[in-house]
C-alpha positions as CSV (number, residue, x, y, z in Angstrom):
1,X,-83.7,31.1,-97.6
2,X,-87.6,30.8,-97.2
3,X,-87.9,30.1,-100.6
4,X,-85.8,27.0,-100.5
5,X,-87.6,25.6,-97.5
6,X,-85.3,26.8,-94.8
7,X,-86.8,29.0,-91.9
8,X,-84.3,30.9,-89.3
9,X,-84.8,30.6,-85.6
10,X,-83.0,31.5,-82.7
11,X,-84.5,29.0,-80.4
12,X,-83.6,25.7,-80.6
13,X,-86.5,24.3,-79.1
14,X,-89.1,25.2,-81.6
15,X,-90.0,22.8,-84.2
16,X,-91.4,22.6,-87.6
17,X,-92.3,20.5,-90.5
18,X,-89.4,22.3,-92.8
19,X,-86.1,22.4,-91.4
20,X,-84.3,25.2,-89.4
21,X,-81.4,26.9,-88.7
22,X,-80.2,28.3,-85.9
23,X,-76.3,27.8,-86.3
24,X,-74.2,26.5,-88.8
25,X,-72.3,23.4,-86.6
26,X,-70.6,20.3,-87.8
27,X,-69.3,19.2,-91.1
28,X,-72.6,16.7,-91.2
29,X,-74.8,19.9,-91.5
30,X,-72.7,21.6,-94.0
31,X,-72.5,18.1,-96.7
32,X,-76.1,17.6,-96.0
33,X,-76.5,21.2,-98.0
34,X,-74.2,20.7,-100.6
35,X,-74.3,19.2,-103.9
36,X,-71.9,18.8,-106.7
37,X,-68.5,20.5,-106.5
38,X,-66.4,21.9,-109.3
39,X,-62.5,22.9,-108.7
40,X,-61.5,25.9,-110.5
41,X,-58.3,27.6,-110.8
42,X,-56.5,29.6,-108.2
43,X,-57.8,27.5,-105.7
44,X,-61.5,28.4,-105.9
45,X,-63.9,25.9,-105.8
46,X,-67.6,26.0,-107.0
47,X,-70.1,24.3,-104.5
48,X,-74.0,23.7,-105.2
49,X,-75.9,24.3,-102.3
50,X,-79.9,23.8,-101.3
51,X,-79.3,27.8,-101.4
52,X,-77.5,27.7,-105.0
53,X,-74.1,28.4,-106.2
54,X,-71.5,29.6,-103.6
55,X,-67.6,30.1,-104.8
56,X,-65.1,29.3,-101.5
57,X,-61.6,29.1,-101.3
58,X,-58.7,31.7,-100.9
59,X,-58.5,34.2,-104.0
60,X,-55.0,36.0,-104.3
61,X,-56.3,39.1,-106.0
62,X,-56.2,42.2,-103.8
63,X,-59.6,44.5,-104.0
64,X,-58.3,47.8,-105.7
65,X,-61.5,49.6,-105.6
66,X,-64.9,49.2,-103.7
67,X,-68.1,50.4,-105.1
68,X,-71.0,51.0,-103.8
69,X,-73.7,47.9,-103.6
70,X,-76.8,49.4,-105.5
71,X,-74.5,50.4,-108.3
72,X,-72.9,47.1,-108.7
73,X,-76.5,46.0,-109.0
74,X,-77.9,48.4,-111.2
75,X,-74.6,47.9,-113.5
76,X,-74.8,43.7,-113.4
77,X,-79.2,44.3,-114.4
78,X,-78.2,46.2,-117.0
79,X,-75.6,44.0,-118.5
80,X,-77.6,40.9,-118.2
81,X,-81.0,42.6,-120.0
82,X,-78.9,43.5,-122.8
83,X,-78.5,39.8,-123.6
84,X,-81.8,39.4,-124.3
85,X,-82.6,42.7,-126.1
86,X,-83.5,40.8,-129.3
87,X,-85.5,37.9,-127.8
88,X,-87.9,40.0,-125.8
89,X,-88.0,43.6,-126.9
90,X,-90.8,44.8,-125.7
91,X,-90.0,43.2,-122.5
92,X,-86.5,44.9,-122.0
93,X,-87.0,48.2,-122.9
94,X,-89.4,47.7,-119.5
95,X,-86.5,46.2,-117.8
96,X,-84.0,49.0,-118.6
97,X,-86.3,51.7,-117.5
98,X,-88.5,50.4,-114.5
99,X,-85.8,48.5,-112.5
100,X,-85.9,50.8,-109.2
101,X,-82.9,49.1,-107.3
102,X,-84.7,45.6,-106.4
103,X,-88.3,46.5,-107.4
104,X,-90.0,46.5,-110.8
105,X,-93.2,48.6,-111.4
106,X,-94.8,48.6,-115.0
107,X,-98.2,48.6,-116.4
108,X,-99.4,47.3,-119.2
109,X,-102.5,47.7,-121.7
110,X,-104.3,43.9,-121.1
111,X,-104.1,40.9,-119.1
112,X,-102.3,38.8,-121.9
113,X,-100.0,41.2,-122.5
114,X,-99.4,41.5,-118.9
115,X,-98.8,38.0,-118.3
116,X,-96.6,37.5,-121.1
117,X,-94.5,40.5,-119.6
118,X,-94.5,39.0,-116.5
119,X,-93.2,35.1,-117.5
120,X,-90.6,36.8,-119.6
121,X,-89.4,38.9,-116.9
122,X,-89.1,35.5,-114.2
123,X,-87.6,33.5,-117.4
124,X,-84.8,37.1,-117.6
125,X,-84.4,36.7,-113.9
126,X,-84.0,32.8,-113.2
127,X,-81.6,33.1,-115.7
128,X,-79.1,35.0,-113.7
129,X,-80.6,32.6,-111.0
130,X,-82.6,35.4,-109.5
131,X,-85.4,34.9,-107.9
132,X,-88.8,37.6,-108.5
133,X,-91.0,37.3,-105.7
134,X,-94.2,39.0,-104.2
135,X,-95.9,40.2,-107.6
136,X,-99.0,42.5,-107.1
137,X,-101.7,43.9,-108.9
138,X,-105.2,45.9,-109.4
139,X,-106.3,42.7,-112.2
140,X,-108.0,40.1,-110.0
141,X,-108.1,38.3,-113.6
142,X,-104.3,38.8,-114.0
143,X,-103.9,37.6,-110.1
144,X,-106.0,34.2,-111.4
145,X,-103.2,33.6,-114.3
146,X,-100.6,34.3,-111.8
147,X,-101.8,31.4,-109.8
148,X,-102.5,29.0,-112.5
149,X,-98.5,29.6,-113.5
150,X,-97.3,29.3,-110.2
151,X,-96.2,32.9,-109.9
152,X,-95.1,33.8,-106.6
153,X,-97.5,36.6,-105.3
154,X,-97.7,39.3,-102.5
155,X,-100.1,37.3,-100.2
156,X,-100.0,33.7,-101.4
157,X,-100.5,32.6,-98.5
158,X,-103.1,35.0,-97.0
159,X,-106.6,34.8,-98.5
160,X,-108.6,37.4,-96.2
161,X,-108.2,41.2,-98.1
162,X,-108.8,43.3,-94.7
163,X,-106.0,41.6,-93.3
164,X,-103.4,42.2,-96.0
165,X,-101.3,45.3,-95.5
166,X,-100.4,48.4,-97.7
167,X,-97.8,47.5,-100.4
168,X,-95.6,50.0,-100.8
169,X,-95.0,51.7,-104.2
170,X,-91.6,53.8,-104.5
171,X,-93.1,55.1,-100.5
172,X,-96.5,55.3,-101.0
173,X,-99.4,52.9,-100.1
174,X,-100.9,51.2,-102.9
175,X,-104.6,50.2,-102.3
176,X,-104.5,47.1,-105.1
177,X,-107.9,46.4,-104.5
178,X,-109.6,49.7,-105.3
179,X,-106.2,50.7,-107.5
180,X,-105.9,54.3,-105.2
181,X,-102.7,55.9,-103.8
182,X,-102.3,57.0,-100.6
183,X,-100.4,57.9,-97.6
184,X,-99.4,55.2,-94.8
185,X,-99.4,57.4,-91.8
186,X,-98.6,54.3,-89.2
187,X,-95.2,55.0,-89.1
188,X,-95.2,59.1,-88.6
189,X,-98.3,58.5,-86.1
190,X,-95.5,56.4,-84.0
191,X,-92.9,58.9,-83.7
192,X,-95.5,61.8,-82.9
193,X,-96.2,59.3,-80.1
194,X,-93.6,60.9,-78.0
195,X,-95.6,63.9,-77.6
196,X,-92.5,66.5,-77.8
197,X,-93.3,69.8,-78.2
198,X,-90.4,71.7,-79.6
199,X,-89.0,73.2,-82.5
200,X,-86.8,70.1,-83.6
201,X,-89.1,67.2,-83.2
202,X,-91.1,69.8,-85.5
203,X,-88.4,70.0,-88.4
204,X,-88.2,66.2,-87.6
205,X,-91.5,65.4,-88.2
206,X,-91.7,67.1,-91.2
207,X,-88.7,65.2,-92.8
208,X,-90.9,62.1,-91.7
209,X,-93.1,63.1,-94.3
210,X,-92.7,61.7,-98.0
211,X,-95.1,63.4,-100.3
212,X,-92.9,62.7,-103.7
213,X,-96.3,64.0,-105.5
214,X,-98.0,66.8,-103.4
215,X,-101.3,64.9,-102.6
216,X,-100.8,66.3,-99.0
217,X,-99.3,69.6,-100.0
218,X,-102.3,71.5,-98.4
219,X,-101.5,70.3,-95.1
220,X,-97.6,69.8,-94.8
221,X,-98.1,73.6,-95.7
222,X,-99.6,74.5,-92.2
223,X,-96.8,72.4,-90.4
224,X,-93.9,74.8,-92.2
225,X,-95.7,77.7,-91.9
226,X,-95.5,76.6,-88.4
227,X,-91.6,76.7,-88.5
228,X,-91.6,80.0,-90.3
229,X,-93.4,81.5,-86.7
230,X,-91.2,79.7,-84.6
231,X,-88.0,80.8,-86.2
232,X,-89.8,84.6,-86.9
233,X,-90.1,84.6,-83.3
234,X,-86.8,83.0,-82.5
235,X,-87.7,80.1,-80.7
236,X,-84.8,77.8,-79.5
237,X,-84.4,74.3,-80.9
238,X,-85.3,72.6,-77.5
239,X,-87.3,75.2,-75.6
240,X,-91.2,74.9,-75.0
241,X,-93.7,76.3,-77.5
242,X,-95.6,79.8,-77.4
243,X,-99.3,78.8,-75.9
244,X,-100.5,80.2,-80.0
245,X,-97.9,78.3,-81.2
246,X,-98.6,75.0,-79.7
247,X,-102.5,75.5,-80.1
248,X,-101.3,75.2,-83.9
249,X,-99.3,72.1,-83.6
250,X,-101.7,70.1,-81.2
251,X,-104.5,70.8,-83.9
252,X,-102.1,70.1,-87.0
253,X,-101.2,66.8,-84.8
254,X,-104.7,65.3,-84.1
255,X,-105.3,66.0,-87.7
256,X,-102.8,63.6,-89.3
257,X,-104.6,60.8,-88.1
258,X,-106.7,61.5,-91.1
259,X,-104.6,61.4,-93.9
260,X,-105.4,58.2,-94.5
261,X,-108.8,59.5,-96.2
262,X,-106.6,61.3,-98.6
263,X,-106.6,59.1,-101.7
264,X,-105.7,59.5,-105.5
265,X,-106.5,57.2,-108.5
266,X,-103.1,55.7,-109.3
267,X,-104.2,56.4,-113.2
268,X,-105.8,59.7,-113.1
269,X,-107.4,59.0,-116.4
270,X,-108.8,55.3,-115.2
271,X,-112.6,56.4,-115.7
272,X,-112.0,57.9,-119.4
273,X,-113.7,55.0,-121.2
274,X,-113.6,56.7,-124.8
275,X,-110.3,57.3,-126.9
276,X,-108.9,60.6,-126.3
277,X,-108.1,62.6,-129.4
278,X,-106.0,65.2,-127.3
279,X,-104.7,66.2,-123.7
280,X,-103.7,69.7,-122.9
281,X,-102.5,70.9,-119.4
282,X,-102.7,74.4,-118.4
283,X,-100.7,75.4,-115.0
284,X,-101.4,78.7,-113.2
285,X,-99.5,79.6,-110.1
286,X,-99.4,82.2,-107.3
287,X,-97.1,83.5,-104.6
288,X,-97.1,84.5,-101.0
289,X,-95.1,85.5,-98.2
290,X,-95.7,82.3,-96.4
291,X,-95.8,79.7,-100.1
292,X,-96.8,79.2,-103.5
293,X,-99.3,77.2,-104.9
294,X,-99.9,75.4,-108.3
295,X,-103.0,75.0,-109.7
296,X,-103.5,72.2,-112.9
297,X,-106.2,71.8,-115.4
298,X,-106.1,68.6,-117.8
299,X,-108.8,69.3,-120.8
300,X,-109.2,66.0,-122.9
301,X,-110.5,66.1,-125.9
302,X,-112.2,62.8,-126.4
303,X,-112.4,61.5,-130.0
304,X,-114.9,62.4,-132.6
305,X,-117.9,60.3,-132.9
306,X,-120.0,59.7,-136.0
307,X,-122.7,62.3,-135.3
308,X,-119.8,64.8,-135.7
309,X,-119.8,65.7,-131.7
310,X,-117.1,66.0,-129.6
311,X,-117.2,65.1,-126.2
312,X,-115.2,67.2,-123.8
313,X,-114.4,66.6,-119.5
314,X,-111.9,68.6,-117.3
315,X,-109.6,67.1,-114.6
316,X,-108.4,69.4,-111.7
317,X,-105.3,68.9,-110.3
318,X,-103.8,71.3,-107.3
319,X,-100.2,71.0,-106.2
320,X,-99.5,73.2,-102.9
């Protein structure tokens, strides 16, 4: 409803340039919404709205089955892509496979490629008169073009970088600016806030903890190792923590405040400036009683220059 000009209150008294809504009373306030109206069979009737198209009336047709929401969405994307798999290729294969429930993440390889992916997915959208909003990127001359279009950004309306928050990519925190991934601690710093110092707010914390790529594997690690003392030693759920035991936990605790620092290049091979003629990964990994741990080598073999010389670089990555 923001979009359309409308803002939601809940007190009365508060006033604004655009109008607001705070209950729905009076047939005055509805026709002052509406549009045109279009009857349609079995008593339905189609009415524009400031909001857009709403269907009201009685229907006589009993729900057999319900399904759940984000598949009816997923399903309804799908089919409405399809009609435009000949018009914009390149732009619906993108559709069909980085649609994550309401949120689109892509990359592309230049700005005017970028920008045509990005008016051809808002023409896709408005045509099933959907609306895609809050558009982000690492291009500040892609974030320009977005502006001279009129496309509807992240922080239109805030200016000042320091006081822009983390966006949030599939649960991480996305630093646009710098283009670097990284853990939003805020919220797990909140619920450690109660201070509890038992094995379940333990196990609670870590399930607090989404780490869909291992950048903090080396210390979540410490935190179940904890739990595999506390159940070796057959500590109730709810009862108070060994004095080792909780020497442990306060440390691990006035640690996580940190992980914040931890930060990964969203493209690991951003700095690569040459062609690479090959990639090879090599994985080695290793076993204790308490874990295992991964360890990952990417050699890239950059492309042959006249002289005849190859250039060569190695990326480490661990995984714990």
């Amino acid at each position: 409803m923001e979009t359309k000009g409308f803002r939601l209150t809940f007190n009365c008294s508060e006033t604004s340039e655009n109008c607001e809504i705070s209950l729905l009373i009076g047939s005055d306030f509805y026709w002052s919404l509406t549009h045109r109206i279009k009857r349609l069979d079995s008593s339905l009737v189609a009415v524009e709205t400031s909001l857009g198209w709403s269907l009201q009336g009685k229907c006589d047709e009993r729900v057999i089955v319900l399904r759940p929401s984000p598949y009816l969405l997923a399903a309804t994307l799908k089919h409405h892509f399809r009609k435009y798999k000949e018009q914009y290729p390149h732009t619906f294969d993108l559709l069909n496979s980085s649609i994550y429930v309401d949120d689109f993440i892509c990359g592309r390889n230049d700005v005017p490629e970028a920008l045509r992916t990005t008016l051809e997915c808002l023409q896709i959208f408005s045509d099933a008169s959907m609306l895609l909003r809050k558009w982000r990127t690492n291009s500040n001359q892609l974030d320009l073009l977005w502006q001279q279009e009129g496309v509807e950004t992240e922080f239109s309306e805030t200016s000042a970088t320091d006081l822009r928050p983390p966006i949030k990519v599939l649960g991480l925190a996305w630093d646009s600016e710098k283009d670097l991934i990284y853990f939003d601690p805020k919220d797990l710093l909140k619920f450690m806030s109660r201070k509890t110092e038992s094995k379940r707010f333990i196990l609670s914390v870590v399930g607090r903890i989404f780490d869909p790529i291992g950048i903090l594997g080396p210390f979540v690690i410490k935190l179940k190792c904890l739990l595999q003392d506390l159940w070796t030693l057959g500590v109730d759920w709810d009862s108070e923590l060994p004095p080792k035991l909780r020497h442990k936990w306060q440390q691990w605790s006035s640690e996580a405040e940190g992980l914040t620092e931890i930060k990964i290049p969203r493209f690991y091979l951003g700095d690569v400036d040459q062609e690479l003629s090959s990639i090879d990964i090599h994985c080695f990994s290793d076993a204790s009683k308490s874990a295992y741990e991964q360890y990952y080598t990417c050699d890239l073999l950059l492309a042959i220059t006249k002289s005849k010389r190859v250039s060569f670089a190695q990326k480490v990555v661990w995984h714990l």
